[in-house]
C-alpha positions in Angstrom: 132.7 22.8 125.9 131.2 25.9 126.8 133.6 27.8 125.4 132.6 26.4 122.0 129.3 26.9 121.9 130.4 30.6 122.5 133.0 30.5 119.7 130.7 29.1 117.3 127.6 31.2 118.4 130.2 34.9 118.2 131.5 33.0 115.0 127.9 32.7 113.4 126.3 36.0 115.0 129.4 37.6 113.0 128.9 36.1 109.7 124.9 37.1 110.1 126.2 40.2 110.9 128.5 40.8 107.6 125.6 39.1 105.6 123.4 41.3 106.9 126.1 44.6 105.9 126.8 44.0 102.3 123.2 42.9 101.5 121.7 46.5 102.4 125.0 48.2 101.0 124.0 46.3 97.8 120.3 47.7 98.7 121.4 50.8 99.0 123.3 50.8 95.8 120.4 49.3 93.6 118.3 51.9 94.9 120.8 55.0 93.7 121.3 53.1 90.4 117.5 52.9 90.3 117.2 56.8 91.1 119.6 57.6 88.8 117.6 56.0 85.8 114.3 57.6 86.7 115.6 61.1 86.7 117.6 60.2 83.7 114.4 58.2 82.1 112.6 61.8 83.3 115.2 63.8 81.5 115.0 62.0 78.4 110.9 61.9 78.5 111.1 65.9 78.4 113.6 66.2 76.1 112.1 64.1 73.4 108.7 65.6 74.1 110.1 69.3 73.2 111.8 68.2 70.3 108.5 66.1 69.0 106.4 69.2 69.7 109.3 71.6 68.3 109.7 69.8 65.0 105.7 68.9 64.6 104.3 72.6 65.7 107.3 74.9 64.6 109.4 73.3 61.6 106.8 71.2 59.7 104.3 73.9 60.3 102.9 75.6 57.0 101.7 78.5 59.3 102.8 81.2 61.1 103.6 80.4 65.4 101.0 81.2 67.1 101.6 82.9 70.7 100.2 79.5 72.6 102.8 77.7 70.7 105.6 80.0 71.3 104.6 80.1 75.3 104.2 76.2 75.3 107.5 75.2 73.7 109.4 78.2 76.0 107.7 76.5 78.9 108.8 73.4 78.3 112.5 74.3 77.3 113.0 75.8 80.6 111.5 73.2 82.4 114.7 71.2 81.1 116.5 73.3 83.2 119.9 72.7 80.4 121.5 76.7 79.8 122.9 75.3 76.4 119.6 74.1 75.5 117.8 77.5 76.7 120.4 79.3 74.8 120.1 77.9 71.2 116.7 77.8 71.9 117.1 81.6 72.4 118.8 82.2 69.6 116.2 80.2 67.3 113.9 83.0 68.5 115.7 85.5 67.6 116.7 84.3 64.3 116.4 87.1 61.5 116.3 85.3 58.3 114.7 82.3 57.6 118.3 80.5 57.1 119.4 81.6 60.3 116.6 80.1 61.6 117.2 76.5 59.9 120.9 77.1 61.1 120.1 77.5 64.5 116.7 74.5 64.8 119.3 72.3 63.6 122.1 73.4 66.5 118.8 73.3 68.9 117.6 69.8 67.7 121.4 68.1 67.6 122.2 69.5 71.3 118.6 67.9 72.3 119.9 64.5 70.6 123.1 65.1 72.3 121.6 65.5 75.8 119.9 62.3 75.4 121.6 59.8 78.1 121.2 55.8 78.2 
């Protein structure tokens, strides 16, 4: 009989004990997944904002850039930290003709759609 109440005590002592395992590996995962979505929610939250201030402040602007502009919106694309991004961003700048330049905002803006994630 006292072998029994071992049995069943190692027996439910293991079953805690496998309970206990997969609920924090399922913890653990939820947490990652929930990490995941904030820096991807983060992402997102930057991207948008450049591309709201980049179309509102640079392409339905009637007036010249002015240097805070120019500074603010270079601030923010690098804060993306995306090298494609950076680069059409770069070539936007540099644009010589004013249909280079509506070439190259639309290559910026559809690689900021494009970066969006869900």
């Amino acid at each position: 009989m006292a072998i029994n109440k071992k049995v069943i005590f190692i027996s439910l002592f293991c079953i805690l004990l496998i309970w206990c395992i997969i609920t924090t590996a399922l913890s653990i995962y939820s947490m990652r997944q929930i990490s995941r979505f904030n820096q991807t929610s983060q992402i997102n939250t930057k991207i948008l904002s450049f591309a709201n201030i980049f179309i509102e402040k640079i392409l339905m602007s009637k007036e010249d850039v002015n240097f805070d502009t120019r500074l603010e919106l270079e601030t923010m694309v690098r804060n993306l930290n995306d090298q494609e991004i950076f680069d059409k961003w770069q070539k936007f700048t540099k644009s010589k003709t004013e249909e280079e330049a509506g070439e190259n905002a639309k290559a910026l803006l559809s690689s900021l759609i494009q970066k969006i994630s869900y």
